[in-house]
N, C-alpha and C positions, 0 to 999 in steps of 0.2 A: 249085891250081885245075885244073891239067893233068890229075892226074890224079882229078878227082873227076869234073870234067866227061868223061873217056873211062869211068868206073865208070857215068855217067848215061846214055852213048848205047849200054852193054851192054843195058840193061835199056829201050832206046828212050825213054829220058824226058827232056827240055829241064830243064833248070836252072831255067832261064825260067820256068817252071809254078811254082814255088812261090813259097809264099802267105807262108811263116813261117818260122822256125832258132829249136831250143829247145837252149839249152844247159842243161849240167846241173851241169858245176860247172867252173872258170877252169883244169885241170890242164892241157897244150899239146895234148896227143894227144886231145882233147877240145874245145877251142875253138881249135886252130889253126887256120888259112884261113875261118875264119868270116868276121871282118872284112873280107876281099879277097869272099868271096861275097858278103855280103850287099851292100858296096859295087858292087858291080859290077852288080844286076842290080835294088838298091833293095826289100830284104825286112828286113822290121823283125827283129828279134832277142831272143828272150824269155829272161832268166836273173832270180835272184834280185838280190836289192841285196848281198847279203855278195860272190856270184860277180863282182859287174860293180868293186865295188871293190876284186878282191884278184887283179883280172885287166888286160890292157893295155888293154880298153875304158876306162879312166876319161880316156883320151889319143887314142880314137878319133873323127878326124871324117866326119859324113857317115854315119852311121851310127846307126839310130835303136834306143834299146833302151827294152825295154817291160819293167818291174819284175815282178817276179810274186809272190807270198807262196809260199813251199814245202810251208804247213800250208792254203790255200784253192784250189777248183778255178776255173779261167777258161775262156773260148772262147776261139776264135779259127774263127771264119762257121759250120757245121754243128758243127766236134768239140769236146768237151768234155773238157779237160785236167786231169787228177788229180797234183797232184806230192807225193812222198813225200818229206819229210826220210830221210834216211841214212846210218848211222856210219861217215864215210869223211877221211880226212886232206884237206881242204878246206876253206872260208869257209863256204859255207851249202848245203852238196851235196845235189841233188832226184833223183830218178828220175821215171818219169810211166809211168800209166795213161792212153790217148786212151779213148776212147770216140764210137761214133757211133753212135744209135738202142740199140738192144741188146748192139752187137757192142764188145769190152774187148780192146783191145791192151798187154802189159806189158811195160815196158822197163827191165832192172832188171840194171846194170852199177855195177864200181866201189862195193861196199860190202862192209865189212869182217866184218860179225856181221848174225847174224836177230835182228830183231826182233818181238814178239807185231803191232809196228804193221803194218812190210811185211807176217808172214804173212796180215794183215786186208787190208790196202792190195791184194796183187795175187791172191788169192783172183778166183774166178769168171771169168778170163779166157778168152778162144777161141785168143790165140795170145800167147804168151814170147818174149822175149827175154833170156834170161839168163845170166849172167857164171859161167861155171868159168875163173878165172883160171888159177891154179896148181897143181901134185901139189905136196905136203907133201915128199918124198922130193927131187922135182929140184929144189923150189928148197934144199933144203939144204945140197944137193952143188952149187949150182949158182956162179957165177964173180962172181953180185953181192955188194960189198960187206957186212960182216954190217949195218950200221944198215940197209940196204936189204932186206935179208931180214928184221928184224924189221918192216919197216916193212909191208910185203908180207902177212906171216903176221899183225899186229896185229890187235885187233878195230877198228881205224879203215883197213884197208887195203884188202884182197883178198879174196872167195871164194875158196879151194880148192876142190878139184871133188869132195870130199867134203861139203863145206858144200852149195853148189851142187846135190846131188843130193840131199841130205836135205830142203831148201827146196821143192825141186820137186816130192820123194813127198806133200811135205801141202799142197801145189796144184793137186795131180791132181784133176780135175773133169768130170764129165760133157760139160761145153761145152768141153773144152780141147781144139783142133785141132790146135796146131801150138807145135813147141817148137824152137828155136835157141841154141844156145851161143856165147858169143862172148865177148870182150876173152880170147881166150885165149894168154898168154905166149907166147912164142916162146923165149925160154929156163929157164924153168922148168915146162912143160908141153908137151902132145903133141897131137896128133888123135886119134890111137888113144887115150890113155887116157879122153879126153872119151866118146869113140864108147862106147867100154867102157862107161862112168858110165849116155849115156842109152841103151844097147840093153840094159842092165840092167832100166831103169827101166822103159822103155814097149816094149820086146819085145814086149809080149803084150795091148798095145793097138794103137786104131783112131787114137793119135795120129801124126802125120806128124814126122816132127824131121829135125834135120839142125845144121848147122856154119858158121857165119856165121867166114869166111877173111879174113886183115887183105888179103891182096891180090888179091883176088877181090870179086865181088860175088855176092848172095845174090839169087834167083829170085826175083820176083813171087808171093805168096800170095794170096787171098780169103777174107776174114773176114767 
């Protein structure tokens, strides 16, 4: 909470202010401190029914969770939430599409392989967020156990920033604004090679991108 709540007052935002917490699927670096936030400030908590039973919520009180289907889209007061089922080593793992009026935000971490569904699913977006987890190369050489490196490399695991960058060339779109890389390893990937990947990619476009930092926070956009 410490330090989520010093990440909220970089960007001048109260905790307070929010409406909602969408998890995406029970793994800890993903639903950690969920529980303590949403208790603490009384914000309901939106995952699927596989997520909520194969996570510590099924023991949480005080705490309200609101079910969601991973294949139907719901509100929640103005934005319209699109969640994608995704090949990833969990109970019933989503990603999500918001939307409000015209404008499509994609949020698309934590999946192992492309699917024909994702490339439909986050098509037409204005602004990405998308997972180059690991280079194929350092996690090889890298110091994780091998069932962890398969687990990693599997088609229910990780993007690579190979994967990652082939995803992104067939969602390049005239409405695309703004691109973000993120969940990126810390011991089996770099900065620089992510950088590599999208000044590859959008050099020679009017898209804006950049590198969403696990200990940092990432600037305010407009979509």
């Amino acid at each position: 909470m410490r330090r989520l709540e010093k990440c909220a007052s970089e960007l001048d935002f109260s905790l307070a202010d929010l409406d909602s917490v969408l998890v995406t699927h029970e793994h800890a670096d993903h639903i950690g401190g969920v529980a303590a936030l949403a208790r603490r400030y009384g914000i309901p908590v939106y995952m699927t029914h596989g997520t909520q039973i194969a996570s510590s919520f099924r023991a949480e009180r005080d705490v309200e969770i609101r079910e969601i289907s991973a294949h139907e889209p719901f509100s929640i007061d103005a934005l319209t939430l699109r969640p994608a089922p995704v090949p990833h080593d969990a109970k019933e793992p989503c990603q999500f599409v918001v939307e409000h009026g015209e404008a499509r935000i994609g949020l698309l971490t934590d999946v192992g392989s492309e699917t024909f569904h994702i490339e439909q699913h986050f098509a037409d977006c204005d602004a990405l967020i998308l997972e180059f987890n690991h280079d194929t190369k350092m996690l090889l050489n890298s110091q994780y156990p091998y069932s962890v490196k398969q687990r990693i490399a599997g088609s229910h695991g990780h993007f690579n920033n190979q994967q990652a960058q082939t995803l992104l060339g067939k969602l390049l779109s005239k409405r695309l604004k703004y691109v973000f890389g993120a969940h990126i390893s810390e011991n089996a990937n770099s900065y620089h090679l992510v950088q590599k990947k999208l000044q590859a990619l959008l050099g020679g476009t009017d898209i804006q991108w950049g590198i969403a930092h696990q200990t940092g926070v990432t600037p305010w956009v407009t979509v």
